[in-house]
C-alpha positions in Angstrom: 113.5 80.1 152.8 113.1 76.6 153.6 112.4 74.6 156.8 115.0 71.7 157.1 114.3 69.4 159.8 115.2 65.9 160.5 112.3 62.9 160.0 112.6 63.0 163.7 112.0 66.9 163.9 108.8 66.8 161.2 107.3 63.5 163.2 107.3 66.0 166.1 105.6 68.7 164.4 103.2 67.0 163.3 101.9 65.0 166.2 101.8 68.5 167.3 100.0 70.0 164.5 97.5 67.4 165.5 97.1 68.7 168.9 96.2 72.2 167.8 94.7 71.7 164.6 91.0 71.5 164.0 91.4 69.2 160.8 93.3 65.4 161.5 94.2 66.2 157.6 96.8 68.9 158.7 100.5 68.6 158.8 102.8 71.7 159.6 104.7 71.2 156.0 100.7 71.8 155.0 100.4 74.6 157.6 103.4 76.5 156.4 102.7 76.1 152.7 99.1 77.9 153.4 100.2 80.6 155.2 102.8 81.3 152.4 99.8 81.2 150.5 97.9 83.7 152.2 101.0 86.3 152.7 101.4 85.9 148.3 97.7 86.7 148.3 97.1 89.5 150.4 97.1 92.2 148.2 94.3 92.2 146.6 92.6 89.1 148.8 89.9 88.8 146.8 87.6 86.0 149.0 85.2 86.5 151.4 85.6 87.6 155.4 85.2 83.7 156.4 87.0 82.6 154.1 90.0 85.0 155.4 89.4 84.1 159.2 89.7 80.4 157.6 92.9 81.7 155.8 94.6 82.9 158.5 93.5 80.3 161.1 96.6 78.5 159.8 98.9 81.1 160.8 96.8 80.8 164.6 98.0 76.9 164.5 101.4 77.4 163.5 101.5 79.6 167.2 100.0 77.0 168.8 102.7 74.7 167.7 105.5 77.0 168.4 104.1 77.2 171.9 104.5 73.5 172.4 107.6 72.6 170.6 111.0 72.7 172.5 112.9 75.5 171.6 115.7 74.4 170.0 113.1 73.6 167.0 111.1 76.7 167.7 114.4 78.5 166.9 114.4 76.7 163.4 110.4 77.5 163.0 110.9 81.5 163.8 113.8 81.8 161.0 112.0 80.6 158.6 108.1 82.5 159.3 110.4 85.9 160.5 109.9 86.9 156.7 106.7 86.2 156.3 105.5 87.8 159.0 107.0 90.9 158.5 105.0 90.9 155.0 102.0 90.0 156.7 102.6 93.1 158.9 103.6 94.9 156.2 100.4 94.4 154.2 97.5 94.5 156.6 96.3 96.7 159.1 94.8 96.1 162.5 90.9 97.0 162.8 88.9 96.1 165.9 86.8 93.0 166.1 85.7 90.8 168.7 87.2 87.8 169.8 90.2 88.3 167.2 93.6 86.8 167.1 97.0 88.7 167.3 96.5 87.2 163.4 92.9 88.0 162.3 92.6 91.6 163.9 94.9 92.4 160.9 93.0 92.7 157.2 94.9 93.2 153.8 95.5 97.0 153.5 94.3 96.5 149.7 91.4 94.3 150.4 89.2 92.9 146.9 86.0 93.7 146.2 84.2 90.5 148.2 86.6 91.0 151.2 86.2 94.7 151.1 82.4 94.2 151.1 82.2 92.6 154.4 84.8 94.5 156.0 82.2 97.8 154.7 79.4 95.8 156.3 80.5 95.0 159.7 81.8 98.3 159.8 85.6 97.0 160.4 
């Protein structure tokens, strides 16, 4: 599903996308793409632990945004990341680790080699 928003709407994103983003190169279209991304990839997520947290850190920005944005836009933001979320539920698993996120104390249930590695090593 797509996200339809007026030039008005994305200008507003964005600008907030700025506040909560770590890189000035993000948008929220780019935001959304990558967590698609990352929800595609999970089975099987073949990269490294940090590269994972980096991964998911967009789904952590897309929150922030949500938190700021007025609800009427929110609305249009939650219909469109309901799906994916539920397959990001559906295909990862909550271990314990310090200082996680609602987002990265979950790991793919079918982890690669490289990510399963770490996850083996810091005894996740």
């Amino acid at each position: 599903m797509r996200l339809r928003l007026s030039k008005g709407e994305s200008a507003v994103l964005d600008n907030l996308t700025a506040k909560c983003a770590e890189s000035d190169l993000a948008s929220f279209a780019s935001l959304l793409k990558s967590y698609r991304e990352l929800v595609r990839n999970l089975d099987g997520y073949n990269f490294s632990i940090y590269d994972y947290d980096n991964d998911v850190s967009c789904r952590e920005t897309i929150e922030c945004v949500m938190e700021l944005c007025e609800e009427g836009l929110r609305q249009k933001i939650e219909v469109v990341l309901q799906p994916l979320d539920d397959q990001f539920f559906c295909h990862t698993t909550e271990v314990k680790r310090l200082n996680g996120s609602k987002w990265s104390v979950r790991l793919p249930r079918n982890p690669g080699e490289a990510l399963k590695e770490d996850i083996d090593s810091e005894n996740m």
